[in-house]
C-alpha positions as CSV (number, residue, x, y, z in Angstrom):
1,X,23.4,19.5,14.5
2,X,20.8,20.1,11.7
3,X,17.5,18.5,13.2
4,X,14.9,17.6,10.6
5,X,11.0,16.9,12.0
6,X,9.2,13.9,10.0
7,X,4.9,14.4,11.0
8,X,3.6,10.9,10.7
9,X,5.5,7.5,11.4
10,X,2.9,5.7,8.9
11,X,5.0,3.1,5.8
12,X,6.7,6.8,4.5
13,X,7.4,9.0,7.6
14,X,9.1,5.8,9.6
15,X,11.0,5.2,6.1
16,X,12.1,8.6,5.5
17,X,12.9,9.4,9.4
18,X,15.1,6.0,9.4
19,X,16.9,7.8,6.1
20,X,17.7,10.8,7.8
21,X,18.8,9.0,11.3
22,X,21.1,6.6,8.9
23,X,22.9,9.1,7.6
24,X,23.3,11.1,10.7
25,X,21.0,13.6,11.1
26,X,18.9,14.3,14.0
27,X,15.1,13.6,13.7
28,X,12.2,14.4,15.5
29,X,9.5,11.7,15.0
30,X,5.9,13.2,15.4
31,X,3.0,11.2,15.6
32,X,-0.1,12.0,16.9
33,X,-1.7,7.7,18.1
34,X,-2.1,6.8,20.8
35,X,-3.2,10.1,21.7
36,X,-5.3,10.7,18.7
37,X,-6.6,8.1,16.3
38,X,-8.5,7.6,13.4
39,X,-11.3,5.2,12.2
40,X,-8.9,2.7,10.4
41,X,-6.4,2.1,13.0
42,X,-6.3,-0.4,16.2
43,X,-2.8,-0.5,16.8
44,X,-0.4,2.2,18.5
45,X,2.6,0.9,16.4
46,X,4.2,2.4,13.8
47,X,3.5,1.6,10.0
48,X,0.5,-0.2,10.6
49,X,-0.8,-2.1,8.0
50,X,-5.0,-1.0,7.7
51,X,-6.4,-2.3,4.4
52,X,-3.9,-5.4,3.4
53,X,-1.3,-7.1,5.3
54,X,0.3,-7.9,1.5
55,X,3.0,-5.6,-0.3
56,X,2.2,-7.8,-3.2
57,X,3.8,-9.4,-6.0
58,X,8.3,-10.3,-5.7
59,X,9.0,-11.0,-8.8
60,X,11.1,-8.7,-11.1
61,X,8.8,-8.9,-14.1
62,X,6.5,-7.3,-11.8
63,X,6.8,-4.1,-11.1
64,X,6.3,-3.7,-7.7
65,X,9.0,-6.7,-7.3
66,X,11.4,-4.7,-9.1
67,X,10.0,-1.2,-6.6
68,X,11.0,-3.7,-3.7
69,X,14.2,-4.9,-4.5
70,X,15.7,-1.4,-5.3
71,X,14.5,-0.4,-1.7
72,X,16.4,-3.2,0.3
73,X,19.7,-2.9,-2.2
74,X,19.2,0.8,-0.7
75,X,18.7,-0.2,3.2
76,X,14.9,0.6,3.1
77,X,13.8,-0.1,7.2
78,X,10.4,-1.1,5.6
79,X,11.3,-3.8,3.7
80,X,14.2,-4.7,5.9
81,X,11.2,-5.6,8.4
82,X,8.9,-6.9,6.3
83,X,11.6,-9.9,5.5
84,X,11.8,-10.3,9.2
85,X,7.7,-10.8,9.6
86,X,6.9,-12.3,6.3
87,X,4.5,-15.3,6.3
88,X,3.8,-17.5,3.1
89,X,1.8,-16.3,0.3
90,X,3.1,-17.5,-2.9
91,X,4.6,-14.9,-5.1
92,X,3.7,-12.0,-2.9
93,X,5.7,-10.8,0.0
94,X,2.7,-10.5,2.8
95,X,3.7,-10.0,6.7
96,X,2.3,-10.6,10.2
97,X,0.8,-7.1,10.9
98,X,1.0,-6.7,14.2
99,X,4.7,-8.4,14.3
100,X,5.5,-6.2,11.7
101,X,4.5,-2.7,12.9
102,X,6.3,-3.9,16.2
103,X,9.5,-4.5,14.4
104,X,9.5,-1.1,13.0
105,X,8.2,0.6,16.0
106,X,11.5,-1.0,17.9
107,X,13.6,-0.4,15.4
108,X,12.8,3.6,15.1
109,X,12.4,4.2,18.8
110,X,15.5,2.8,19.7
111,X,17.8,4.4,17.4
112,X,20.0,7.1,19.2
113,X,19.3,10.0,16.4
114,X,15.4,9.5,16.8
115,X,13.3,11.4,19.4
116,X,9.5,10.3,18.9
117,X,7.1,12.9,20.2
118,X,3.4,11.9,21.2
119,X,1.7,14.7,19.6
120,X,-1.0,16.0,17.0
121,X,0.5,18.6,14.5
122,X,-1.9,21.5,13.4
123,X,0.2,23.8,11.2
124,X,2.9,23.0,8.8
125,X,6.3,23.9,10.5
126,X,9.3,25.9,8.8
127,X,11.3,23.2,7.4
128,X,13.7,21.1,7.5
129,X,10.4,19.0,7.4
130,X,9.0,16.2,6.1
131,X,5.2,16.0,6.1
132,X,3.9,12.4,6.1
133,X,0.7,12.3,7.6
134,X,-1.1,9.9,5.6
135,X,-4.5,9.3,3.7
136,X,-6.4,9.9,6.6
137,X,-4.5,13.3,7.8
138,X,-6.4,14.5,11.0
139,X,-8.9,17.4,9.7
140,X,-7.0,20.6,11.5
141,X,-3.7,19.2,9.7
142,X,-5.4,18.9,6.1
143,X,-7.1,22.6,6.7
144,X,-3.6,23.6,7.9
145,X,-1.6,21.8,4.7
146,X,-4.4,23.4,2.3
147,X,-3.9,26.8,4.1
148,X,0.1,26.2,3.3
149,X,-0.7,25.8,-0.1
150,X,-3.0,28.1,-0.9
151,X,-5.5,24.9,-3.0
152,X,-8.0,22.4,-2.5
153,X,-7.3,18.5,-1.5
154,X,-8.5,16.4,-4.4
155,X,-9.3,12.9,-2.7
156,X,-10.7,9.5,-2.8
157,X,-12.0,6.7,-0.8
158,X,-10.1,3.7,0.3
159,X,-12.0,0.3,1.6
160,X,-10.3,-3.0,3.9
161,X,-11.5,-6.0,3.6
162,X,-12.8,-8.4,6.3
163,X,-11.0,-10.9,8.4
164,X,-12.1,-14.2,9.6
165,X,-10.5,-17.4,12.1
166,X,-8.8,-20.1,9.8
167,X,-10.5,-22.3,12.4
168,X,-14.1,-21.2,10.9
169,X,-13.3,-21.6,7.3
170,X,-15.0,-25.2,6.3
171,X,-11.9,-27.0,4.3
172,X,-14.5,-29.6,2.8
173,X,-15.6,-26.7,0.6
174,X,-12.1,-25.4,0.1
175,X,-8.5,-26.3,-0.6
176,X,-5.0,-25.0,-0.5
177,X,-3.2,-23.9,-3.6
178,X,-1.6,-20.9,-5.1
179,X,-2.6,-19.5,-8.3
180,X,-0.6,-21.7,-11.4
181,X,0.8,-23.8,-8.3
182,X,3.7,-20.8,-7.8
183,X,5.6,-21.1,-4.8
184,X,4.2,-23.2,-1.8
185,X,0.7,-23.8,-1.8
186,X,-0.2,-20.6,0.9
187,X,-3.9,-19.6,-0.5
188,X,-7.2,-21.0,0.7
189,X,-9.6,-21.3,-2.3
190,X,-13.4,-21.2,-1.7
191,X,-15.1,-22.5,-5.1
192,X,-18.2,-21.4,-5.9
193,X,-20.3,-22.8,-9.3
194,X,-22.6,-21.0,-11.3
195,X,-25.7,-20.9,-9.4
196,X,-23.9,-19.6,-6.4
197,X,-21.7,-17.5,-8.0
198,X,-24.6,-15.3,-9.0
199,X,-26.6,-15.9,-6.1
200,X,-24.1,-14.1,-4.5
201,X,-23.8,-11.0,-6.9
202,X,-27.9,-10.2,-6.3
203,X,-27.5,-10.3,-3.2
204,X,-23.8,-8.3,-2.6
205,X,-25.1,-6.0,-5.5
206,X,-28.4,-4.9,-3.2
207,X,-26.7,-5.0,0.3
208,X,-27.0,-2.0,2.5
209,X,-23.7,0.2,2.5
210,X,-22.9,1.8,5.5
211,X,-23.4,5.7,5.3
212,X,-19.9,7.2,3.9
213,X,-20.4,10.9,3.4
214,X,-19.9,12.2,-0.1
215,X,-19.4,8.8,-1.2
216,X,-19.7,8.3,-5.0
217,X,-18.5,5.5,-7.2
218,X,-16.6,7.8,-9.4
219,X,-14.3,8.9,-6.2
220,X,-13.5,5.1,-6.0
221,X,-9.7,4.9,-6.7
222,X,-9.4,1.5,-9.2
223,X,-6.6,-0.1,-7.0
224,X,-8.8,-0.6,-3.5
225,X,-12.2,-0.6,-5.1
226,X,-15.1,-1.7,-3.0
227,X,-16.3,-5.3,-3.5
228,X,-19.7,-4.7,-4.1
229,X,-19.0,-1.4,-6.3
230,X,-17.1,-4.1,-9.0
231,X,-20.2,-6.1,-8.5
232,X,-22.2,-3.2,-10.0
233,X,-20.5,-3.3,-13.1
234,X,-21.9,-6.4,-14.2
235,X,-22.6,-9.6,-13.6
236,X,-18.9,-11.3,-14.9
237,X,-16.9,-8.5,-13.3
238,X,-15.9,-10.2,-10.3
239,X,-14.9,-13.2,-11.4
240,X,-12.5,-11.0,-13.9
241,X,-11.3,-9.3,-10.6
242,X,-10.9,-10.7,-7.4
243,X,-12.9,-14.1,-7.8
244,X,-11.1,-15.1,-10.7
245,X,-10.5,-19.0,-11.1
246,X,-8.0,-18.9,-13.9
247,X,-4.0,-21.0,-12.6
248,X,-6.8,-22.9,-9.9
249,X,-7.8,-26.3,-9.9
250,X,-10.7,-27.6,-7.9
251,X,-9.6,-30.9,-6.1
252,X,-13.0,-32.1,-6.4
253,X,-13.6,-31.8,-9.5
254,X,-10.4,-31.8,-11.2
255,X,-10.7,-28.6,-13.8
256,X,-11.1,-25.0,-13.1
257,X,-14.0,-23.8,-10.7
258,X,-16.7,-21.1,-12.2
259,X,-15.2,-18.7,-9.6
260,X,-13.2,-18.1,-6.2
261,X,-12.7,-16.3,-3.2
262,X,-9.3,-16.7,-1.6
263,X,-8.2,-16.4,1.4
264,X,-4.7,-15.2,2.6
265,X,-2.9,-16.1,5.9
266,X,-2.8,-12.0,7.9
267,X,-0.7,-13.3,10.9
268,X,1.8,-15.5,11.8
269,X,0.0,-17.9,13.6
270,X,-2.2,-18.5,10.7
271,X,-4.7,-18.3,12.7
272,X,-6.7,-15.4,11.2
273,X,-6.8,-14.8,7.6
274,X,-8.4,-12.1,5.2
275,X,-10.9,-12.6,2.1
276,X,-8.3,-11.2,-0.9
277,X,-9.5,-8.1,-2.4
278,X,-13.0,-8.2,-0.7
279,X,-12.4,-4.3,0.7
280,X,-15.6,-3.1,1.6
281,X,-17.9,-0.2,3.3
282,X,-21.2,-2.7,3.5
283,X,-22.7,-2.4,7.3
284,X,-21.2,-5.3,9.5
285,X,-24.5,-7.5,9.2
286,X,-24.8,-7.1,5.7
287,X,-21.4,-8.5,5.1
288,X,-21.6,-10.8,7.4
289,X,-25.2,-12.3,5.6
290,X,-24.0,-12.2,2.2
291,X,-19.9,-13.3,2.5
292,X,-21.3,-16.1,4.3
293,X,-23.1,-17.2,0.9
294,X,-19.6,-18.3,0.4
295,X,-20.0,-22.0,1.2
296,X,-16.5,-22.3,3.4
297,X,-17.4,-19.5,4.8
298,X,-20.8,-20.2,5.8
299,X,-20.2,-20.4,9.4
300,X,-16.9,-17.8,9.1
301,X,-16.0,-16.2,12.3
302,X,-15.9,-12.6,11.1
303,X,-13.0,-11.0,13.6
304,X,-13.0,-7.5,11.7
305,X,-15.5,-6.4,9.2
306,X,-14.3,-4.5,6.2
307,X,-14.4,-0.4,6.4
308,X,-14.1,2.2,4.6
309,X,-12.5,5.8,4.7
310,X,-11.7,8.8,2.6
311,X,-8.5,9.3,1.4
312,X,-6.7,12.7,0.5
313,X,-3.8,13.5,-1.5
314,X,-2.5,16.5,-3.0
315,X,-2.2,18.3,-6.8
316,X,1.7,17.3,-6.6
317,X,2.3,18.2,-10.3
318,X,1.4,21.6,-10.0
319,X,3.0,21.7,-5.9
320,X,6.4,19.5,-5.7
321,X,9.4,18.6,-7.4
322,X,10.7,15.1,-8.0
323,X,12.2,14.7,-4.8
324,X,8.4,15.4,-3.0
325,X,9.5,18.7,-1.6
326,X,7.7,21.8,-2.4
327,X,8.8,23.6,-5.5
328,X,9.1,27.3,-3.5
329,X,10.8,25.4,-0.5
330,X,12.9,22.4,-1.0
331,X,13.2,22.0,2.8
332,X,9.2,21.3,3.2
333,X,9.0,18.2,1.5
334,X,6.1,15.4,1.8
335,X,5.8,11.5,1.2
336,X,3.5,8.6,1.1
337,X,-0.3,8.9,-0.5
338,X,-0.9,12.0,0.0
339,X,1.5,12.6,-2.8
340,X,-0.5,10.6,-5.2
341,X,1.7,7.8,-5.2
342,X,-0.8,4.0,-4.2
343,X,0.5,1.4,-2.1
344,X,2.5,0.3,1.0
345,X,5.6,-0.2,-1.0
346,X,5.0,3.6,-3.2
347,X,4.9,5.1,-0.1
348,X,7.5,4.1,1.6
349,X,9.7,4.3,-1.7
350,X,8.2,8.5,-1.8
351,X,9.4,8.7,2.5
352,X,13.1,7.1,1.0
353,X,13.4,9.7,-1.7
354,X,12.0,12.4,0.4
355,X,14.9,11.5,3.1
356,X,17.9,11.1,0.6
357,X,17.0,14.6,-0.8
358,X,16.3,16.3,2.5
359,X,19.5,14.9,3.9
360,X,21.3,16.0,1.1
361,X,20.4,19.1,0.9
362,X,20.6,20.2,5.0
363,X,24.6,18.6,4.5
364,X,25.3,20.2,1.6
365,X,25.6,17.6,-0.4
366,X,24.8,16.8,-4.2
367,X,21.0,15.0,-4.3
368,X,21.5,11.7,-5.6
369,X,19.7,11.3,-9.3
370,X,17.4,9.0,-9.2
371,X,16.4,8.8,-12.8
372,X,13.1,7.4,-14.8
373,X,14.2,4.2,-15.4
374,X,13.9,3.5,-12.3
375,X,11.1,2.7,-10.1
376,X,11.9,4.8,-7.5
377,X,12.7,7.3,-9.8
378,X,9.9,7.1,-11.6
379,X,7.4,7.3,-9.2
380,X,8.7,10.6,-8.4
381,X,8.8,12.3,-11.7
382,X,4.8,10.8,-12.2
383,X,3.6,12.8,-9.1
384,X,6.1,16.3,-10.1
385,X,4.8,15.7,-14.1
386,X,3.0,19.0,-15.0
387,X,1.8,18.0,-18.0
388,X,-0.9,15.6,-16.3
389,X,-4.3,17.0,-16.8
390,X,-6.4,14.7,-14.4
391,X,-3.7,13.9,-11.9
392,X,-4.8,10.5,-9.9
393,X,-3.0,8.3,-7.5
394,X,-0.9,6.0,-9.3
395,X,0.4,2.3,-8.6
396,X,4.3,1.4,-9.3
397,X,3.9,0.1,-13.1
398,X,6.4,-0.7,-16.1
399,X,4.4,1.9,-17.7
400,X,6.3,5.2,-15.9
401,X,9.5,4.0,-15.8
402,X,11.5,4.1,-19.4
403,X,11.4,2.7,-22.1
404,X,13.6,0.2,-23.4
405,X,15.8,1.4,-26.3
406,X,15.6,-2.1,-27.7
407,X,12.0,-3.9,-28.5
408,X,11.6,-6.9,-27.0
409,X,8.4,-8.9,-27.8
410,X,7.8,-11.2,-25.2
411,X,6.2,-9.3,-21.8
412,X,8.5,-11.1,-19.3
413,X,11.6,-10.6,-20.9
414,X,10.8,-7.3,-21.6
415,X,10.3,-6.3,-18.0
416,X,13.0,-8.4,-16.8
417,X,15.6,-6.4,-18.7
418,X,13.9,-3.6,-17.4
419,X,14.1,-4.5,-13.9
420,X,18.2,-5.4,-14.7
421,X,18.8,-2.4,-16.0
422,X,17.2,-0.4,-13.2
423,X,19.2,-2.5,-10.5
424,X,22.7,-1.6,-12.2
425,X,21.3,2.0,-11.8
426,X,20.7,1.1,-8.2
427,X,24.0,-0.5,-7.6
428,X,26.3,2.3,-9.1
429,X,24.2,4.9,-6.3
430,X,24.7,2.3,-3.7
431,X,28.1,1.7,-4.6
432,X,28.8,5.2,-4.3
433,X,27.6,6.0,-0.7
434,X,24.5,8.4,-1.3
């Protein structure tokens, strides 16, 4: 029996080796925690969750919604444990990290075509081989990838954001609600007026940033930018961004508040929750001095502080095909950001697609054709397009994925008949047993 090696059991490498064990084939799991690990991560598990515990929005008009659904109609292991750990957050499908990255941790080790090795990888091994080793790839694996290839990393820098006890939050200053009252009522909104609101840019705007080398605002990737770099951009930026108060109404005062910091449940206890799209790299004492300016949070119990790390991806346009493999050997292929593709769900849609294809091609079978209007499809013909000039990681969006043939004014509708027509796509593939 063929045996294919997955390096890395982050959100890709534990999708793509549960894609390869599914349809038969023997996989050895390498991962290098608990005997090596990075800055970012605490846990041993698999598929730990660093800088959110939210895969974000679940509705089709959205286009991560629609990236999501096509995994589980597929049998994505990611997904299929997310569902299992979810806890409430309105539209968005967010999970209980640590029950989470136990679920999938069981769920790899204990299938019987699955041998996990404890090890660090330093060289990139004849294939059959998928290389998933993540944004923050240990440094003799990213000399030994660029070695393989023969050219430079491009990369960026990724932030998380803090975490403080429910218990500490002061719910005098704050109320429950979800943004335009969708879903159950799962955020915790702390208002600030004008006067703070500003108060609190001055100050988050001068903080001390901890030391980050090579650090520069233009490396920032737009998806996980750091709070206090959007601060820089002017005074009304964040409450365009993350502190934005529009589909909020403040109890107190019965109309919209100048601006808001929310808060979202990060385990299933509720007990701990994180301040939504606050990722930072200030030092611990700065952010603990100016988030607490934040009236509920002014006596927060701060139980991680945001950090920051690089990130590193590869030139996939010029380097892999649409299936993530190398272009001068299908059998070496690679998945999750380090393709270029953002996001818990992108990357372990890029591990799925890696999987089908590898697992198609060591059995001699046809690779399934996953087309562009698709999301899954489409995510993979973005990284492999040689035509892009400045290639930069990229987010699931309706923009990739085809066209309609049809126009169809109104935004929703339009995206919903996207999203349909994608899923029929998905069915007939299903349907026929790729």
């Amino acid at each position: 029996m063929t045996t294919v090696k997955v390096i890395g059991a982050g959100l890709a490498g534990s999708e793509a080796a549960w894609q390869l064990a599914q349809r038969g084939i023997s996989v050895e799991l390498m991962e290098m925690k608990p005997q090596k690990m990075t800055p970012a991560h605490h846990s041993q598990d698999f598929a730990e969750l660093v800088c959110s515990n939210s895969l974000r929005g679940d509705r089709l008009e959205n286009a991560v919604g629609l990236l999501k659904e096509e995994l589980r109609r597929c049998g994505s292991l990611i997904l299929g444990c997310a569902e299992e750990t979810r806890v409430e957050a309105g539209g968005c499908l967010a999970v209980d990290r640590g029950a989470f990255a136990g679920r999938v941790t069981e769920k790899l080790k204990s299938h019987p075509n699955i041998t996990v090795i404890s090890r660090e990888m330093t060289q990139v091994p004849e294939g059959p081989v998928i290389i998933a080793t993540g944004p923050l790839t240990s440094d003799a694996m990213s000399q030994a990838i660029g070695e393989y290839f023969g050219t430079e990393y491009l990369h960026f820098f990724d932030a998380a954001a803090p975490l403080v006890t429910a218990d500490s939050v002061d719910m005098e200053l704050a109320w429950w609600q979800s943004r335009y009252d969708r879903g159950t009522p799962d955020y915790v909104n702390c208002a600030m007026d004008r006067e703070q609101y500003e108060a609190f840019v001055r100050e988050l705007t001068a903080a001390e940033e901890a030391p980050v080398h090579g650090f520069e605002d233009k490396n920032v990737f737009e998806g996980c930018m750091p709070v206090e770099v959007m601060a820089r951009r002017g005074l009304d930026t964040l409450r365009f961004g993350p502190m934005k108060p529009v589909g909020l109404r403040d109890p107190k005062t019965g109309g919209e508040p100048y601006a808001v910091v929310q808060l979202r449940q990060d385990n299933a206890a509720g007990s701990v929750y994180n301040l939504v799209g606050f990722q930072t790299h200030l030092k611990f004492g700065e952010q603990k001095r100016v988030f607490s300016m934040i009236p509920a949070l002014r006596n927060a119990e701060f139980v991680r502080y945001g950090v920051m790390h690089r990130n590193t991806f590869l030139r996939s346009p010029r380097l892999l095909d649409r299936y993530y493999a190398d272009r001068r050997n299908p059998l070496v292929a690679f998945a999750g950001q380090m393709t270029g593709v953002e996001g818990y769900v992108e990357s372990a849609a890029s591990g799925f697609l890696a999987a089908v294809a590898i697992a198609a091609r060591v059995q001699g079978r046809e690779i399934p054709d996953f087309p562009k209007t698709t999301a899954i499809g489409a995510l993979g013909l973005y990284i492999s397009d040689e035509s892009v000039e400045n290639f930069q990681p990229m987010n699931i969006n309706f923009s990739i994925i085809q066209p309609l043939e049809q126009r169809i004014r109104k935004k929703s509708e339009k995206n919903l008949a996207i999203a349909n027509r994608s899923l029929s796509v998905i069915n007939e593939l299903v349907a026929k047993g790729f």
